[in-house]
C-alpha positions in Angstrom: 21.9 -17.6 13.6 18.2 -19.0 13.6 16.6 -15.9 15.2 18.5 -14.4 11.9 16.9 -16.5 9.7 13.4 -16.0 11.2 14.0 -12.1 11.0 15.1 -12.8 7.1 11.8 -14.7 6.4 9.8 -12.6 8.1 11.3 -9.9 6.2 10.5 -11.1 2.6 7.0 -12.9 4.0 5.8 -8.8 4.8 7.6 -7.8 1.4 5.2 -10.7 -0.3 2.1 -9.6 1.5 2.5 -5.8 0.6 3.1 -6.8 -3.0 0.0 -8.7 -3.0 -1.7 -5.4 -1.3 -0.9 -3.4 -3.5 -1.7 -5.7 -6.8 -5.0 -5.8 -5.2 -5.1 -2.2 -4.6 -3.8 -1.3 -8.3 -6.2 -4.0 -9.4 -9.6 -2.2 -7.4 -8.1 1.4 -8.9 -8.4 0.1 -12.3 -11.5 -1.3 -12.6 -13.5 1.6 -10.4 -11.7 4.1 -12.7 -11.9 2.3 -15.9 -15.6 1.7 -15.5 -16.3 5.6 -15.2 -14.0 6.9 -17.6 -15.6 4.0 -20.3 -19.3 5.3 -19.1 -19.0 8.7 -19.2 -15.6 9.7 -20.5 -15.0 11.6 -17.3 -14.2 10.6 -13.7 -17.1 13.3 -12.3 -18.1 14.3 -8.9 -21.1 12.0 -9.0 -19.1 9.1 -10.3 -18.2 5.4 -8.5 -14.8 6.7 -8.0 -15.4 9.6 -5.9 -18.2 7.1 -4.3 -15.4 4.6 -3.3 -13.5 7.3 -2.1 -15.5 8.7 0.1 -16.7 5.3 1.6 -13.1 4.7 2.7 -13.1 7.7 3.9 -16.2 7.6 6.0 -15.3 3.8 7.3 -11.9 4.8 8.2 -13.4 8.3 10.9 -15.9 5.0 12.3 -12.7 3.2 13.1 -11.1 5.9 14.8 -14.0 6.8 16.2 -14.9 3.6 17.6 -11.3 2.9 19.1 -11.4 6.3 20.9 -14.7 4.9 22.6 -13.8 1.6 23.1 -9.9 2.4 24.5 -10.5 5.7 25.7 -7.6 7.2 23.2 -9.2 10.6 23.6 -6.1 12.3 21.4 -7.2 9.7 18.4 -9.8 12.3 18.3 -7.8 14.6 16.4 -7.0 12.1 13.7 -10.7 11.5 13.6 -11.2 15.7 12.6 -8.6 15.4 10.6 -10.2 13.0 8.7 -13.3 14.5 8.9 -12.0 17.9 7.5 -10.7 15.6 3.9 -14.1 14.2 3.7 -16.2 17.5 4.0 -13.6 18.8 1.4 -14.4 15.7 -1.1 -18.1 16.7 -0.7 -17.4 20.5 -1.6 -19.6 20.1 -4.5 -22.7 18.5 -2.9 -21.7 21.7 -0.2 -21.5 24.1 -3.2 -25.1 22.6 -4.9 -26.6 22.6 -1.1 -25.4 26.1 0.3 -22.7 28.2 -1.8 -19.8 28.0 -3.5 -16.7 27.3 -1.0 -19.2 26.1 1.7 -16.7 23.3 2.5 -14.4 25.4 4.3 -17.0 26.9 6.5 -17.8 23.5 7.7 -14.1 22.2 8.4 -12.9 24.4 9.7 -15.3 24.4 12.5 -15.2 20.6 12.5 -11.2 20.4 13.4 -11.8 23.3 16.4 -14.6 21.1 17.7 -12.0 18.4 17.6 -9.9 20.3 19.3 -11.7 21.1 21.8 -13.0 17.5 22.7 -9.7 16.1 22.7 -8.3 19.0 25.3 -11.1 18.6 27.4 -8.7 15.6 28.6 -6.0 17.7 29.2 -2.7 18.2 27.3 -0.8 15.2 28.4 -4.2 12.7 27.7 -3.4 14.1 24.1 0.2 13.7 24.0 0.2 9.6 25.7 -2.2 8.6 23.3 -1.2 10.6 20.1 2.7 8.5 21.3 0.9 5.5 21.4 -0.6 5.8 18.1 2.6 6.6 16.6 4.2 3.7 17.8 2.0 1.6 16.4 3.2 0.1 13.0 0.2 1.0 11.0 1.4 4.8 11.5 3.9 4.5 8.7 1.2 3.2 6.3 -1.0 5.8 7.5 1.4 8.6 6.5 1.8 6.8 3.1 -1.8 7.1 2.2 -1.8 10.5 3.6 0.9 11.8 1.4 -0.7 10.0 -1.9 -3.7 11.4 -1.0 -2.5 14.9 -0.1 1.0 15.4 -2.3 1.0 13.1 -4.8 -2.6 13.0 -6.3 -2.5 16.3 -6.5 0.9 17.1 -8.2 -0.3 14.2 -11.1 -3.3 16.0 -11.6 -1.9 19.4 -12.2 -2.3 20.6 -15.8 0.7 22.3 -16.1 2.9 19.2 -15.8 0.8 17.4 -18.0 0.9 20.0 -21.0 4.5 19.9 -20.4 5.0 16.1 -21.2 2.2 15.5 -23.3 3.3 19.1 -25.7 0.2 21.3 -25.5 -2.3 19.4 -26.0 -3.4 16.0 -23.6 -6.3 13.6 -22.6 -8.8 15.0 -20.2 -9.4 11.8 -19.1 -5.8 10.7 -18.8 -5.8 13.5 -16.2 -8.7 12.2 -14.2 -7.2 8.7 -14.0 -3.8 10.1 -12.4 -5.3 12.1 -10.3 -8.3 10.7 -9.2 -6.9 7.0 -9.3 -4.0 8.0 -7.2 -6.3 9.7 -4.5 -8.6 6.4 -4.6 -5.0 4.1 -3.7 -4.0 6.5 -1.0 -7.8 6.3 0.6 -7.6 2.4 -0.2 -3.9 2.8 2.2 -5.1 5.2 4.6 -8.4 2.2 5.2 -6.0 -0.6 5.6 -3.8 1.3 8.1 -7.0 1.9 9.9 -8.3 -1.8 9.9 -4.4 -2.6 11.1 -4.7 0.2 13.8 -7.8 -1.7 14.7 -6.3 -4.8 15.1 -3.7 -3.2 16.7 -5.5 -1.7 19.3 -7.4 -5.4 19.7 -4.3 -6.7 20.9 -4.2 -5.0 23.6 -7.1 -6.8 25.3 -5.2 -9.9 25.1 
């Protein structure tokens, strides 16, 4: 009956905390997004938004990067290209301004074969024990979450047709940017917390 209780207050304690999360989340996606829109009208490609988002981005790959040194998680590797392939597609247009138009795809594409590559070089079942591993872990779950917002969701509230739909021909441009672009900076703000938990995570271990 007591170990019960414990597993019932522990239950409601994690409920509280990601309530809290995501308040603070919500609270970050406002401000950043509200700021740009009340600038400039527009959330651009140059604007504190996209900077955010690609900082998360960038400090996330350093934390996987970092555990696959310090634990020798060699099959993290391919969650590190994996990132790496979403950030060189949220700087398309610095690739597009730099080199051409669709340059972005030139340059993942490579990136997630060289990630390939490095993480076979440990053979098959190196990759297999630590990708297990990492999905065990219970920062894998919120991982997937970000993923999705980031991937799925963002994208389906910023399509146009489903906004002409509810909003009868005619809508706010930068109602638009704010769904999609304010969803894609909460799924990066997920997808860095589920990176700082696989960090502690993986800390553990050493005790």
């Amino acid at each position: 009956m007591e170990n019960n209780f414990k597993i019932v207050c522990s239950g409601f304690i994690k409920f509280f905390i990601l309530v809290l999360l995501a308040l603070l989340f919500l609270s970050i996606v406002y401000s950043v997004t509200y700021y740009d829109i009340s600038h400039t009208g527009v959330i651009s490609d140059s604007s504190l938004t996209e900077a955010l988002q690609e900082s998360l981005l960038f400090s996330s790959i350093c934390i996987y990067v970092y555990i696959v040194k310090r634990y020798y998680a060699k099959g993290l590797i391919l969650v590190a290209g994996f990132l790496i392939c979403m950030l060189i597609r949220e700087w398309d247009v610095v690739f597009d301004d730099l080199l051409f138009h669709g340059a972005w795809k030139y340059l993942a594409v490579p990136s997630a074969v060289l990630s390939c590559y490095i993480a076979l070089r440990n053979g098959k079942d190196k990759i297999i024990y630590d990708l297990a591993c990492f999905m065990q872990k219970k920062a894998y779950n919120i991982l997937l979450l970000g993923i999705t917002v980031v991937l799925v969701i963002s994208r389906i509230l910023g399509m146009r047709i489903l906004l002409v739909l509810f909003s009868n021909i005619s809508f706010n441009q930068g109602l638009k940017n704010f769904l999609e672009e304010g969803s894609e900076l909460f799924g990066y703000l997920i997808i860095f917390y589920a990176s700082l938990m696989f960090f502690w995570e993986y800390r553990q271990l050493e005790k």
